[in-house]
C-alpha positions in Angstrom: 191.6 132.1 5.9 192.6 128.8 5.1 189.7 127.0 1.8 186.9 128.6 1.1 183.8 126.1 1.7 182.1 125.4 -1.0 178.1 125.0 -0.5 175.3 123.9 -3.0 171.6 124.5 -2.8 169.7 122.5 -4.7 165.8 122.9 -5.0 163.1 122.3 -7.4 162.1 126.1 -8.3 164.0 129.1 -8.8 163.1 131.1 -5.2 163.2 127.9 -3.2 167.2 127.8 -2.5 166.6 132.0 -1.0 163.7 131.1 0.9 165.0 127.9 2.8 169.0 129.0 2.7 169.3 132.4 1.8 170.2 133.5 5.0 172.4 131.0 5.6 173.8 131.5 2.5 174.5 135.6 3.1 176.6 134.7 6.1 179.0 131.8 4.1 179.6 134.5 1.6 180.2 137.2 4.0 183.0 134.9 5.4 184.2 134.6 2.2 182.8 131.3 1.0 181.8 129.9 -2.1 177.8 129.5 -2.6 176.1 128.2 -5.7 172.1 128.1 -6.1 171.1 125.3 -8.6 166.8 125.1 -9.5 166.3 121.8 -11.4 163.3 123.7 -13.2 162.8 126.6 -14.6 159.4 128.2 -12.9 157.6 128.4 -16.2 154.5 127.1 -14.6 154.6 128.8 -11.3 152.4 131.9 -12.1 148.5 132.9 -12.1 148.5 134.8 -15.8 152.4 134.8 -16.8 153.1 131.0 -18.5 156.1 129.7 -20.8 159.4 131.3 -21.9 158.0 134.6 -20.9 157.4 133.5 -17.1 161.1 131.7 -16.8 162.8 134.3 -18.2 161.5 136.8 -15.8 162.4 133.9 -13.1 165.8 134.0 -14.0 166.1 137.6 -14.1 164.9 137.6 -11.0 167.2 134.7 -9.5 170.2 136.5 -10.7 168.9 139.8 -8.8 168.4 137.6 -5.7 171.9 136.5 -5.9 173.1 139.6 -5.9 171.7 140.8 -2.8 172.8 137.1 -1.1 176.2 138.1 -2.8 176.5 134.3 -3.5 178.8 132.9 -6.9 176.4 131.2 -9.0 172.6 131.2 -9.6 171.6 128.3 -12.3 168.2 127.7 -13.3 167.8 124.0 -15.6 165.9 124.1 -18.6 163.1 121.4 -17.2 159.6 122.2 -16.8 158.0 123.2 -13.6 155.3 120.9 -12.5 157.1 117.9 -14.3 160.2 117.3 -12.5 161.2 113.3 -12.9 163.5 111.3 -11.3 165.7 110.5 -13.9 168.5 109.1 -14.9 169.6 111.6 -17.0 168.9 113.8 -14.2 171.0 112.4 -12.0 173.7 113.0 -14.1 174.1 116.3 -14.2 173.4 116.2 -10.6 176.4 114.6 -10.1 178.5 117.3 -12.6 177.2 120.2 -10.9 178.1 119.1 -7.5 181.4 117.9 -8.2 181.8 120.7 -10.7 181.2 122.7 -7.3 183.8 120.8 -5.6 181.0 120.8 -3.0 181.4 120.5 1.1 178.1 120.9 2.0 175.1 119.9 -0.4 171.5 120.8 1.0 168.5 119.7 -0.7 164.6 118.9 -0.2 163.9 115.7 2.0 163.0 112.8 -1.0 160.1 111.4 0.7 157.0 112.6 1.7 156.9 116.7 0.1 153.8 117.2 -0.9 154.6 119.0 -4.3 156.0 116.4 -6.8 158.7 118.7 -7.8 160.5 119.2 -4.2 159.7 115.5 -3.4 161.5 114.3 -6.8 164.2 117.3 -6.4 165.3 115.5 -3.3 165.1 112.0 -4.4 167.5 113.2 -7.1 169.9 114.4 -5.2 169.4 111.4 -2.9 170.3 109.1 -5.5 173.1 111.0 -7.0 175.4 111.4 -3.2 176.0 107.8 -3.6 178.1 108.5 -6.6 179.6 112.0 -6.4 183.0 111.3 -4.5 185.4 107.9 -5.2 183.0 106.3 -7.9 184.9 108.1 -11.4 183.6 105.5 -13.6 180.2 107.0 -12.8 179.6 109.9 -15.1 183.4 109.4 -16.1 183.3 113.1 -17.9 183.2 114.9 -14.6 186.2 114.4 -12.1 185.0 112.5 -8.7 185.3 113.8 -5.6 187.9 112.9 -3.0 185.9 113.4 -0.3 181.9 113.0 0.5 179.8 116.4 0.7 177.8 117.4 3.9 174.2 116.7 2.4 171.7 118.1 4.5 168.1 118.8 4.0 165.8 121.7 3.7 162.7 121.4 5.8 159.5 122.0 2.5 157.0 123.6 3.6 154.6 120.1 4.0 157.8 118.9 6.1 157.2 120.7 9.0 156.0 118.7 11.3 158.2 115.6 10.3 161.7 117.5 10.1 164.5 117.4 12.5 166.4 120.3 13.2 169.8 118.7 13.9 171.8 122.4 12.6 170.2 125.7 13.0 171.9 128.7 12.2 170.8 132.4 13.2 170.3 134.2 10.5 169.4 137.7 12.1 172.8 139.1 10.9 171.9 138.2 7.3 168.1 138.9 7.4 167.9 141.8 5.3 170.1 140.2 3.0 167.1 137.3 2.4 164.4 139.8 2.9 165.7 141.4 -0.2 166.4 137.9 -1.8 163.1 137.2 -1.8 161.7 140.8 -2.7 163.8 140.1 -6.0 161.2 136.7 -6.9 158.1 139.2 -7.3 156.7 137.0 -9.0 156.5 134.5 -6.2 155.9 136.6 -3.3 154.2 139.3 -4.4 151.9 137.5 -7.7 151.5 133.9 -7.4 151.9 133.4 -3.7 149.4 135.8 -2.7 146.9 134.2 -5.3 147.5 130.7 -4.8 147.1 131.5 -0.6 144.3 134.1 -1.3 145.5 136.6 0.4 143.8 139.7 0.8 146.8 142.0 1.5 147.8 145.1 -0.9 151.2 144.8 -1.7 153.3 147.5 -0.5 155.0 149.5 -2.6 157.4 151.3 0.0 160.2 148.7 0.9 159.5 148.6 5.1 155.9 147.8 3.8 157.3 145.1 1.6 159.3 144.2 4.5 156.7 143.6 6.8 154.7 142.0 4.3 157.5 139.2 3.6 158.3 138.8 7.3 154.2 138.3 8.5 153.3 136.1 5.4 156.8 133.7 5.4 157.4 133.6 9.2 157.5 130.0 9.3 160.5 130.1 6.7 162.3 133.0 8.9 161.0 132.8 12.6 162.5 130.5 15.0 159.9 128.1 16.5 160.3 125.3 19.4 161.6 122.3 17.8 164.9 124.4 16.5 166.0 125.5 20.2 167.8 122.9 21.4 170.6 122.9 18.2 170.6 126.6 18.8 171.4 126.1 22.3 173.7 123.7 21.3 175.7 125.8 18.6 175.1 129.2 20.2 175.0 128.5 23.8 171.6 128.7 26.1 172.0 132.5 26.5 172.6 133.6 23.1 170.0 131.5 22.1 167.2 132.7 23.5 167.8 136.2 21.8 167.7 134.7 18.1 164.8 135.7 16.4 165.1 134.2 13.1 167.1 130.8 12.0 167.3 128.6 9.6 167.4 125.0 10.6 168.8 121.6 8.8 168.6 118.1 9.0 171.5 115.8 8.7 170.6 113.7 5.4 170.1 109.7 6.2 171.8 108.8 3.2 175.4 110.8 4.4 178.3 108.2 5.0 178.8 108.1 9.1 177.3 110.4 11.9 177.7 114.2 12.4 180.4 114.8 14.9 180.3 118.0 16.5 183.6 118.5 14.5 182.4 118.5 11.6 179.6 120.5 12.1 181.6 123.4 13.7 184.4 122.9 10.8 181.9 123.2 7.7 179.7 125.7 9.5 182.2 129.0 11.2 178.8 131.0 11.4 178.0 129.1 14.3 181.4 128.3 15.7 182.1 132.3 15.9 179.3 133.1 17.7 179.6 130.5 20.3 
């Protein structure tokens, strides 16, 4: 194999990079790739009775469970409080040293307009801010080495995104499904505690795993299911026959602010998933 690729996910909260990438994720590491998961906040606010150190602690426990089961490199959780994510200059900063740090190819964050949740909405708009200054500008954040080249930045579709996202790459993730089914059993504290609170749902949580599994794949099948407006980059990627037997994907939009258009090249180089089942 000739250099690993070398992917960040960036997100507001610890679960968010599993939920929106995990599968994704699984199959770069299956292929021997290099995966890092980077929270800009530490979850200490995202709970119904749990609050504080006690709460992100457990998050991090957690994360590092969940990146186990993705078998990606890195999981790092910031030290910022949830609910008060700002776009800051500071912020930016280490933005910039983690990603070059990574030597990143591919960087995927939130879109940084228009998420409802402050967090994911500022989360993006950091990340946003930092691409212009990650590769050929050393005398920004001169501490950190500059990269040669520009990252891939692409963007997670939020959950308020929906309806506004394009899904310009789409990768199947059926191969690696159990692998983010068990990511996200790891975040109990999202998916089985505050989630089903916040929603109000009325479900018992399983306690066997096929329950669990059920449970995750009913109540997050907009984050797992493939629905219409991903079909045509899965036809494009996978081919029209193959395509209409995926299941589950996870798709991507190409990030305005990336420095000239995404050639079919590129895409195929930076993502093999796709390329290999073509």
């Amino acid at each position: 194999m000739s250099d690993p690729i070398r992917v960040i996910v960036i997100g507001a909260h610890p679960d968010e990079p599993d939920v929106y990438a995990g599968g994704t994720a699984a199959l770069f590491a299956e292929m021997g790739h290099k995966v890092k998961f980077l929270s800009l906040t530490n979850g200490d606010a995202g709970h119904s009775r749990m609050k504080g150190k006690e709460l992100s602690e457990r998050r991090a426990r957690e994360a590092q469970e969940a990146a186990k089961h993705l078998g990606i490199e890195e999981y790092e959780i910031l030290d910022n409080h949830d609910g008060a994510l700002m776009s800051t200059l500071e912020l930016r900063q280490e933005v910039i040293r983690r990603i070059r740090n990574w030597k990143a190819d591919v960087v995927i964050a939130f879109h940084p307009d228009g998420c409802t949740h402050t967090d994911n909405r500022y989360a993006g708009r950091i990340v946003a801010d930092a691409s212009a200054f990650v590769a050929k500008v050393p005398n920004i954040v001169p501490d950190t080495p500059s990269l040669d080249k520009a990252p891939l930045f692409l963007l997670m579709p939020d959950y308020s995104m929906r309806n506004r996202y394009r899904a310009d790459i789409v990768v199947d993730i059926g191969p690696a499904l159990e692998k983010k089914l068990l990511a996200c059993d790891a975040h109990a504290t999202q998916f089985y505690e505050f989630a089903p609170h916040e929603k109000e749902m009325n479900d018992t949580i399983p306690q066997d795993w096929e329950g669990k599994r059920e449970f995750l794949l009913r109540g997050w099948a907009a984050f797992m299911d493939v629905s219409d407006e991903m079909k045509q980059a899965l036809r494009q990627g996978y081919g029209s026959s193959r395509a209409e037997a995926i299941r589950y994907a996870e798709p991507f939009e190409y990030a305005s602010y990336n420095v000239g258009p995404l050639t079919d090249e590129r895409r195929l180089a930076l993502f093999p998933m796709i390329r290999s089942n073509s």
